[in-house]
C-alpha positions as CSV (number, residue, x, y, z in Angstrom):
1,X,77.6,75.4,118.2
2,X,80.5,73.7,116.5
3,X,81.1,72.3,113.7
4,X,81.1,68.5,114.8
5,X,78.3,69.1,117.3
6,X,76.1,70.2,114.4
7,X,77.0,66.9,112.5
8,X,76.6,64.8,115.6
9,X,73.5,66.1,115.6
10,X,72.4,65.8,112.3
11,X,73.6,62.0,112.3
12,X,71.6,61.2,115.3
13,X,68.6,63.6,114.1
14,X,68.8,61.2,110.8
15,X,68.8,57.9,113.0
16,X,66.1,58.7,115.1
17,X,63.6,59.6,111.8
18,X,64.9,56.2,110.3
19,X,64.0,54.3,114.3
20,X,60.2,55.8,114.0
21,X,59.9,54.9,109.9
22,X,60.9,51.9,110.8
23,X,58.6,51.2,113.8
24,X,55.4,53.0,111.3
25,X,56.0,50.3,109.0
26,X,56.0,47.6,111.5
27,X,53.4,48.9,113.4
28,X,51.2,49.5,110.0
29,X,52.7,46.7,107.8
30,X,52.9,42.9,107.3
31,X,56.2,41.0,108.0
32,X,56.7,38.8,105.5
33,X,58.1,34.9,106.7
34,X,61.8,34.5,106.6
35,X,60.9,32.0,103.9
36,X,59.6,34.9,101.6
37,X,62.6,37.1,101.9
38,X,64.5,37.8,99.2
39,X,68.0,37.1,100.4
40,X,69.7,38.8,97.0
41,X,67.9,42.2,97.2
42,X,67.8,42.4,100.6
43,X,71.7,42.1,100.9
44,X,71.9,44.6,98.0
45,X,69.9,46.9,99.8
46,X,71.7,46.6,102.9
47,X,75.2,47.4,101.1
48,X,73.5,50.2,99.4
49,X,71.9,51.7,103.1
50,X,75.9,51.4,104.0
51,X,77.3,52.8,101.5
52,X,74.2,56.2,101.7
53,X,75.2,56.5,104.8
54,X,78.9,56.5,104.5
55,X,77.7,59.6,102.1
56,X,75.7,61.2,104.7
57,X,78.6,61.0,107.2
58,X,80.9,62.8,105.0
59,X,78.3,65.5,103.8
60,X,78.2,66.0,108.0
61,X,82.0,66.4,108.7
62,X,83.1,67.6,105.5
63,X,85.0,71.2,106.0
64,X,82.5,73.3,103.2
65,X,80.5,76.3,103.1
66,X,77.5,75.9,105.3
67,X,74.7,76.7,102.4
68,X,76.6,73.9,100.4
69,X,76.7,71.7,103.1
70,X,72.9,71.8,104.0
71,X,72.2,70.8,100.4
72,X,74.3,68.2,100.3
73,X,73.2,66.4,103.9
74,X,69.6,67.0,103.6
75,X,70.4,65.3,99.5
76,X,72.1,62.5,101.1
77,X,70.1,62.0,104.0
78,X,67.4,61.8,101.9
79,X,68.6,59.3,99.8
80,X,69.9,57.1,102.9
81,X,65.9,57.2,104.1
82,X,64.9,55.7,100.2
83,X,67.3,53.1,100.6
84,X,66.3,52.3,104.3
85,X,62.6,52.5,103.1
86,X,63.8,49.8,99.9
87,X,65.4,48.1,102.8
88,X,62.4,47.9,104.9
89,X,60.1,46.9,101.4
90,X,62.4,43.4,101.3
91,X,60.9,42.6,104.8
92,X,57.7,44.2,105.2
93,X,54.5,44.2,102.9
94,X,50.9,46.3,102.6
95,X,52.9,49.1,103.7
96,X,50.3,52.3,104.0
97,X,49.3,54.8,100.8
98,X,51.1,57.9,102.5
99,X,54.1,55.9,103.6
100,X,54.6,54.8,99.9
101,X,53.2,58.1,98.5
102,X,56.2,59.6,100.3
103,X,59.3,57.2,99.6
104,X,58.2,57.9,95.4
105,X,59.4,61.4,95.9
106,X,62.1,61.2,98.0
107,X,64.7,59.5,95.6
108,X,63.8,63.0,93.3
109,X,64.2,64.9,95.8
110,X,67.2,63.6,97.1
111,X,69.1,63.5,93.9
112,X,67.6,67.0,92.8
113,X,69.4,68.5,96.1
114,X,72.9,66.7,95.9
115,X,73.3,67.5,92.1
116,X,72.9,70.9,93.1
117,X,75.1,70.5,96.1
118,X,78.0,69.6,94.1
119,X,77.1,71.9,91.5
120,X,78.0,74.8,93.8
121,X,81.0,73.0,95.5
122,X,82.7,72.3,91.9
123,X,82.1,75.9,91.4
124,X,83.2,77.3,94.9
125,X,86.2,75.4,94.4
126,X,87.0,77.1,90.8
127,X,86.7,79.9,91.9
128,X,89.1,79.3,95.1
129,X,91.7,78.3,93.0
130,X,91.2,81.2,90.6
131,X,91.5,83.6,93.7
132,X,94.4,81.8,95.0
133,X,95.7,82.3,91.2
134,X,95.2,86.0,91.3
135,X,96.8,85.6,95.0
136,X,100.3,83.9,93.8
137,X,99.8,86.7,90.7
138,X,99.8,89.4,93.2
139,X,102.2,88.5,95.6
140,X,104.9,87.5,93.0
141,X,104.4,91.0,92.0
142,X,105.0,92.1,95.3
143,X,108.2,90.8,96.5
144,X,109.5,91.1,92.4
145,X,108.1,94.8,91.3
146,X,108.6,97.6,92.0
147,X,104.9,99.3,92.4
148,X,106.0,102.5,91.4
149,X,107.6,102.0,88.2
150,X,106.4,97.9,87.7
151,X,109.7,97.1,86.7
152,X,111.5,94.3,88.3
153,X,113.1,95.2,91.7
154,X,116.8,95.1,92.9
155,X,116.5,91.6,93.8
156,X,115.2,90.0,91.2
157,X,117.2,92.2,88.8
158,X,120.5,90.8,90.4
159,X,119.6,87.3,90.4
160,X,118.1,86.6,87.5
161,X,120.2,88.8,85.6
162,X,123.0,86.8,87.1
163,X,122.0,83.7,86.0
164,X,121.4,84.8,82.7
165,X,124.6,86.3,82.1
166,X,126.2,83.3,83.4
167,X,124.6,80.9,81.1
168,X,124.4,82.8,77.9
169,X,128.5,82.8,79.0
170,X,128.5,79.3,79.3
171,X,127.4,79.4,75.5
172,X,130.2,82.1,74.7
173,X,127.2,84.6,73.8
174,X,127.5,88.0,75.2
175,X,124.9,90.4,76.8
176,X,124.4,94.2,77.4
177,X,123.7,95.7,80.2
178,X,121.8,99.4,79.7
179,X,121.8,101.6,82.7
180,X,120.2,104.9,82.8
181,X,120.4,107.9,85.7
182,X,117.3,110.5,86.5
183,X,120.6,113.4,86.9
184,X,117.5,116.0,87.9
185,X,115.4,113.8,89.5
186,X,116.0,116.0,92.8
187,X,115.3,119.5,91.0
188,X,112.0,117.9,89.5
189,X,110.9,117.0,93.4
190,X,112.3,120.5,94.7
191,X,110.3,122.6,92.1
192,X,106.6,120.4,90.9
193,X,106.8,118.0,94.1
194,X,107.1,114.6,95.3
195,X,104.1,113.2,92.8
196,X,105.1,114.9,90.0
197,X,108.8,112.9,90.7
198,X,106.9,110.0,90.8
199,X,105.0,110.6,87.9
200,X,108.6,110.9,85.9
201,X,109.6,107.3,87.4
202,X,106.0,106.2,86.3
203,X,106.7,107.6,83.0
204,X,110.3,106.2,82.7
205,X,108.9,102.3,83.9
206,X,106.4,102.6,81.2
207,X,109.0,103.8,78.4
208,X,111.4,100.6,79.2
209,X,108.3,98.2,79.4
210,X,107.1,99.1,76.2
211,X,110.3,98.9,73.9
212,X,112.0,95.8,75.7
213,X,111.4,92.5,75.0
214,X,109.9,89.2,76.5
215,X,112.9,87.8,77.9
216,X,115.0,91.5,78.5
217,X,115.0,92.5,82.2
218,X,113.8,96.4,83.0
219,X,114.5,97.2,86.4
220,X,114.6,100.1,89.1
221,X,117.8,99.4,90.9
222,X,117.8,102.3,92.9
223,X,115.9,106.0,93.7
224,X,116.6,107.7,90.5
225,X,119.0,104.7,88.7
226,X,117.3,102.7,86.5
227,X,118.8,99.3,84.2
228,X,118.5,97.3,81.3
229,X,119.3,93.8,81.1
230,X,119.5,92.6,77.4
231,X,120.4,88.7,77.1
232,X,122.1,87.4,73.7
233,X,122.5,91.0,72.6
234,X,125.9,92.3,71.6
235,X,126.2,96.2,72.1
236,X,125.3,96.8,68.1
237,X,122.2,95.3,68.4
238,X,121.3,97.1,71.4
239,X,122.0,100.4,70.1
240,X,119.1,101.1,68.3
241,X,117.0,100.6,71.3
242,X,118.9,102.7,73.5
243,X,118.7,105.5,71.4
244,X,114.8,105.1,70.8
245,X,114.6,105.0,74.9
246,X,116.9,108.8,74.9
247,X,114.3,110.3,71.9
248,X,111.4,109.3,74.1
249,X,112.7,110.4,77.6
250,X,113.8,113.7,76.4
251,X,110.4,115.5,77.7
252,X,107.5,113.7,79.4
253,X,104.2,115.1,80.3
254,X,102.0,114.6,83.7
255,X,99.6,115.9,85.8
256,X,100.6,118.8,87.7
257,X,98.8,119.4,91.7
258,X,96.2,121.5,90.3
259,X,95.5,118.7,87.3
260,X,96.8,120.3,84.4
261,X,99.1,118.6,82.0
262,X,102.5,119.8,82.3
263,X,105.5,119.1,79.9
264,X,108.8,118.6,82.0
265,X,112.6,118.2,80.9
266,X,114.9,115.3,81.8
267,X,118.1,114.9,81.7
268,X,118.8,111.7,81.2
269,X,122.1,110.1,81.5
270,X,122.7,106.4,79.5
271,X,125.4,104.2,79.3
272,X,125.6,100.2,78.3
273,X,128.5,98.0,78.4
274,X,128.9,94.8,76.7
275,X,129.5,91.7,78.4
276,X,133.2,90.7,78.5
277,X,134.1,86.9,78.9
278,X,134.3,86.6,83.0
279,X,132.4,89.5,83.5
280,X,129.7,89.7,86.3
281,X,126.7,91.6,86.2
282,X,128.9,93.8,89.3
283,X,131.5,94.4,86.6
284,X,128.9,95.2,83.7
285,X,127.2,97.6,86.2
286,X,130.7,99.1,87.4
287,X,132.0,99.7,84.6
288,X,128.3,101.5,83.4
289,X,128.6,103.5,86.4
290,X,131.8,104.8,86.3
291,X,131.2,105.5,82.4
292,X,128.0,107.7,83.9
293,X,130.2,109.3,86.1
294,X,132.4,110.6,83.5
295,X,129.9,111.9,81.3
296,X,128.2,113.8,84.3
């Protein structure tokens, strides 16, 4: 059964209890004159059976979970039968013992069920926005990560580098670009295997993470090619930190196949150009390249 059938139903279901309560009480009761009806609460009460039902309606129809849902229409369907019951009191009297017996514990009930109906929703939709959170989280880190290393990719290393370098030029304030080759990345794969190459890039990704700053831009640009993007930093300052990154990548240690720890050699190669007035990140990285070229 769909959705609006159930609803339908439930809103014609509702009716048809409100059609017999109502012929009960006239059946049972004493209909007071027109004379004796009080025209105030009986308008009141009439707004107010609107307005429950109005309330039932969207408990019906509303797009929410289905255990939510059934607290919230029988809460509000409740509460539309104690106002048509208050509605009824304004033109019927000497109503029977178990008809008012019952209307005493409806409002309770009624408000007992949608406070916990909305309870649940405020809390269902927390915690939809926190997964959609964690959602945007992960999928930002997807399309700008690389998963193996979790430094930035290609993409996002060439355009936000780019604009970085370009408005940090704008402000006649140089950069540095760092870039540093794997040279025996291959030999690594050919002799200890694929994982234990990818246990070196690990190990290289965590290196630059953890001695760059905030607002410095670690990426893998390529295979075995990785790069440094260091904004407002002239090539003095970013000599310390260059040499800090060679001391550490010297040896790393990992996990051989058979789960042993296993100290293997790099041979790291590391250049970094200073930013030139004009100069792209293409020229910065060029000019790196060609100075890694050299030295190999």
């Amino acid at each position: 059964m769909s959705h609006f059938s159930r609803a339908l139903l439930t809103l014609l279901g509702t009716l048809l209890l409100c059609l017999l309560w109502t012929a009960g009480a006239f059946t049972s009761g004493t209909i007071l004159p027109t004379s004796d009806v009080n025209s105030l609460f009986f308008s009141a009460d009439l707004a107010l059976t609107v307005l429950t039902f109005t309330l039932l309606w969207l408990c019906c129809f509303a797009p929410i979970r289905r255990p939510i849902a059934v607290l919230l229409v029988t809460g509000s369907g409740l509460l539309f039968l104690t106002v048509w019951h208050r509605l009824l009191s304004n033109l019927i009297t000497d109503l029977p013992l178990s008809m008012i017996t019952t209307w005493r514990w409806l409002p309770v009930a009624a408000v007992g069920l949608i406070t916990l109906g909305f309870v649940r929703l405020i809390k269902a939709y927390r915690l939809s926005r926190l997964l959609l959170g964690s959602y945007r989280q992960v999928e930002h880190s997807l399309s700008t990560r690389d998963q193996l290393t979790q430094l930035f990719n290609r993409r996002y290393f060439y355009s936000q580098g780019s604009e970085l370098l370009n408005s940090h030029q704008a402000n006649q304030q140089c950069s540095t670009l760092i870039m540093l080759v794997l040279h025996n990345l291959a030999d690594i794969n050919r002799e200890h295997g694929l994982q234990a190459g990818d246990a070196v890039l690990s190990e290289l990704g965590r290196v630059l993470l953890k001695n760059t700053r905030r607002n410095d831009i670690a990426a893998r640009v390529s295979g075995r090619k990785l790069a440094v993007f260091l904004p407002h930093t002239d090539a003095q300052q970013a000599g310390p930190l260059a040499e800090r990154i060679v001391a550490m990548l010297k040896k790393v240690e990992i996990t051989n196949d058979t789960g042993e720890r296993e100290l293997i050699s790099l041979r790291v190669g590391l250049e970094m150009q200073q930013s030139q007035p004009g100069d792209s990140l293409e020229t910065l990285e060029d000019r790196n390249r060609a100075a890694l070229n050299r030295a190999a």
